[in-house]
N, C-alpha and C positions, 0 to 999 in steps of 0.2 A: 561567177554569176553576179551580177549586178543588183542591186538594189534600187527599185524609185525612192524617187526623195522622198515621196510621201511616207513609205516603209520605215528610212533613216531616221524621218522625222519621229515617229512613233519611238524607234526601240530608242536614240538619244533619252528623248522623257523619262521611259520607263526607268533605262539606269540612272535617270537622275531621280527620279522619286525613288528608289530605291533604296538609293544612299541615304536620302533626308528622313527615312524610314528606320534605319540602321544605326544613326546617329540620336534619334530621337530615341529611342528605344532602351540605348544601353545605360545611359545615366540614370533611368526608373530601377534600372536590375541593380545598379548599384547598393542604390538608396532602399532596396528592398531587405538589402543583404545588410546591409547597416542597420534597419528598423529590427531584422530578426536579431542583430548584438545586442542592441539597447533594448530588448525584449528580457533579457536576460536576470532571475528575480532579484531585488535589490540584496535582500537579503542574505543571497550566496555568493552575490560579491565582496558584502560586509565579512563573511564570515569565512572566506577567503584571505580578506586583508589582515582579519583580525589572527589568524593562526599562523601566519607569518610571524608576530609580535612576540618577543622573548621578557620574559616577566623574571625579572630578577629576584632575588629570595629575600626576604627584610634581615639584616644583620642581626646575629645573635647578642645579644646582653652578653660583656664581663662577669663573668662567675666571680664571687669576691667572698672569700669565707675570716669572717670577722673569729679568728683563736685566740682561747686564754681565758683567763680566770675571772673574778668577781667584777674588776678592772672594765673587760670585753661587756659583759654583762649588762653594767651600769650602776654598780652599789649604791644606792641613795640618790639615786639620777637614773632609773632604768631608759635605757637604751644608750646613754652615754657617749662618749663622742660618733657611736655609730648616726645620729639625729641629724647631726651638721654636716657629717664628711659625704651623707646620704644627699643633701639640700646640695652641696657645694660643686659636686661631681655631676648632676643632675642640671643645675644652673649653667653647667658648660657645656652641657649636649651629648655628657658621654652615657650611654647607657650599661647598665651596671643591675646587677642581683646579687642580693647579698644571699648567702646558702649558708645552711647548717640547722642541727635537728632542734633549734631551742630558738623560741620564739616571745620576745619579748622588748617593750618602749611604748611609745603615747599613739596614740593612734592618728596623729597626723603625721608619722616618719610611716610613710609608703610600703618599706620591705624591713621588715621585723625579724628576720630570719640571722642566727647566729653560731656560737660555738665557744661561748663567755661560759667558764663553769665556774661559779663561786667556792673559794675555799680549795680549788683543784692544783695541787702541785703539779713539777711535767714530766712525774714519773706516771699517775694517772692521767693527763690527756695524753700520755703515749700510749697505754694501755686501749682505748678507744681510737684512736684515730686512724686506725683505718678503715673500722665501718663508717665513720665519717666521710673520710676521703671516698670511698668507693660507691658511696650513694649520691653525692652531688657533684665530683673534679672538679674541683675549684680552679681556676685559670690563676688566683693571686689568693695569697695567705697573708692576713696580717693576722702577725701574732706578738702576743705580750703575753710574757708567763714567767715566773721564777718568782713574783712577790711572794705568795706564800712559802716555797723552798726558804725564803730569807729568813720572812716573818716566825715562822714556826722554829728557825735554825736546824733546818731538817739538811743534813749532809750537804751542807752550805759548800764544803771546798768540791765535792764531786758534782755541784749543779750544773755548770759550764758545758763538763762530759756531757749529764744527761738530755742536756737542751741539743747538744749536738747529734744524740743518737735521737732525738725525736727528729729532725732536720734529715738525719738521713733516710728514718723511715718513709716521711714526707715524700722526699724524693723519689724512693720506692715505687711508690705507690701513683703518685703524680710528675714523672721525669719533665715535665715541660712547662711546670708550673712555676710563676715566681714568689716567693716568699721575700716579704717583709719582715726583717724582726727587730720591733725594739727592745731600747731599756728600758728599765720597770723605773715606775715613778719612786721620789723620796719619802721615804717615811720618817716622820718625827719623831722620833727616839735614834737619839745620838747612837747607841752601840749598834742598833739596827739598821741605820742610814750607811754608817760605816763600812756595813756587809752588802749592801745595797749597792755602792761604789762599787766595791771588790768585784763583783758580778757584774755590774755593768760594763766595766774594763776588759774581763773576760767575755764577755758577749763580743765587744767591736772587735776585739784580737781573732777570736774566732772568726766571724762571718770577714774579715779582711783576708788572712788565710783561704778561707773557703772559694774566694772570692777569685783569688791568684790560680786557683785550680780548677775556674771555668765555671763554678757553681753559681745558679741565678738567684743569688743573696742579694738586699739591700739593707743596712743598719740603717737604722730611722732613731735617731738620740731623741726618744722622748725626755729623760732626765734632765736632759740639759735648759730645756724651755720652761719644765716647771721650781715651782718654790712651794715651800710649807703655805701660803695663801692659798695655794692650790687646791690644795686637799680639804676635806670633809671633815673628815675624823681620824688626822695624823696618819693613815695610808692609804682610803681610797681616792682619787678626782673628784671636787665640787663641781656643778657648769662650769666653771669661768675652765677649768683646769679639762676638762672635757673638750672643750673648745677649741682650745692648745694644740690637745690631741687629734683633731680633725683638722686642724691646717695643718700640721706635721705629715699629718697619713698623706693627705691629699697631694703638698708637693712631693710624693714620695712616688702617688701614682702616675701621675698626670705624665711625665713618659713613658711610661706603660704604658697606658689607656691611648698614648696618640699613635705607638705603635703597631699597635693592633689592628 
């Protein structure tokens, strides 16, 4: 069957507007569909992105438990080289808590917190230290202890021993901790100073020893950096002598502290 032109003429048009109709049409659906995404509240997209985000936890402060007798304390200087070794540690960005059940120094040293017992030989800080140990875990022990053992001539040749069975208790108690131990400053009285050696000798023999068998010992020679100008009153540290004692401590920790 045939078509007239004039019929032809018709349906051509019609499929041509057809098409221009189809085309015209579909980019608005688009744009529709786009309008209803960006419809979308801002808010649950914020809160979308934000739950993605992984918040890291703020690193914990060095636990740092200042042990020992009058020394630790501050005799006549309370807070004692704890003031500076507190400022110096602090000034390099490491973060640090000092712990222990005794609290005492000037109230511009930030953490006052210790384990200085005046007058205490280390048959009694062994006798406590592990309620100590077991209420704060100290991550690092510095300890200085036997002055009195000396000064009093309390079983001066078996101190060495005792110092050692406090070290293992230590360990005991805190397997992962490092301990510090120095030697005890000089005392001005010749016979006393004497003994004061003796012991100190026996301290680095030991923690050397100790040392060879894997144990996380470090001998820190206080003795050796101080002099009788030192001292106060012929046995405890003046500032100058406290001082001493806090740049001693400090290069003792500082790779500890960068290991961590």
């Amino acid at each position: 069957m045939f078509l007239s032109e004039k019929t032809r003429y018709f349906l051509t048009f019609f499929l041509l507007l057809s098409s221009l109709i189809f085309v015209s049409c579909s980019p608005r659906k688009l744009d529709s569909e786009a309008l209803q995404i960006s419809d979308k509240p801002l808010e649950n997209v914020t809160a979308s992105k934000q739950s993605q985000v992984t918040v890291m936890p703020e690193e914990a402060p060095t636990k740092i438990m200042p042990l020992g007798d009058s020394i630790t304390d501050g005799y006549d200087f309370p807070g004692g080289y704890r003031i500076n070794l507190w400022k110096q540690l602090s000034d390099r960005g490491y973060k640090i808590n000092f712990v222990g059940s005794l609290i005492n120094g000037p109230n511009y040293l930030p953490d006052r917190d210790h384990e200085g017992h005046s007058g205490w030989r280390i048959d009694q800080i062994h006798q406590y230290i592990n309620i100590w140990l077991k209420r704060t875990q100290p991550d690092i022990i510095l300890l200085t202890i036997g002055t009195n053992d000396i000064a009093q001539n309390y079983r001066v040749k078996t101190a060495p021993e005792r110092l050692n069975n406090l070290i293992d208790e230590i360990f005991q108690e805190v397997p992962n901790a490092e301990i510090l131990v120095a030697s005890i400053p000089p005392i001005e009285m010749e016979e006393v100073d004497r003994r004061v050696n003796e012991y100190n000798r026996a301290i680095a023999a030991l923690i050397e020893s100790r040392q060879k068998q894997g144990d996380r010992l470090i001998f820190v020679d206080i003795n050796s950096a101080l002099d009788f100008d030192d001292l106060e009153d012929t046995v405890h540290p003046n500032r100058r002598g406290h001082s001493k004692m806090a740049k001693l401590w400090e290069e003792a920790l500082i790779p500890l502290l960068e290991n961590r």
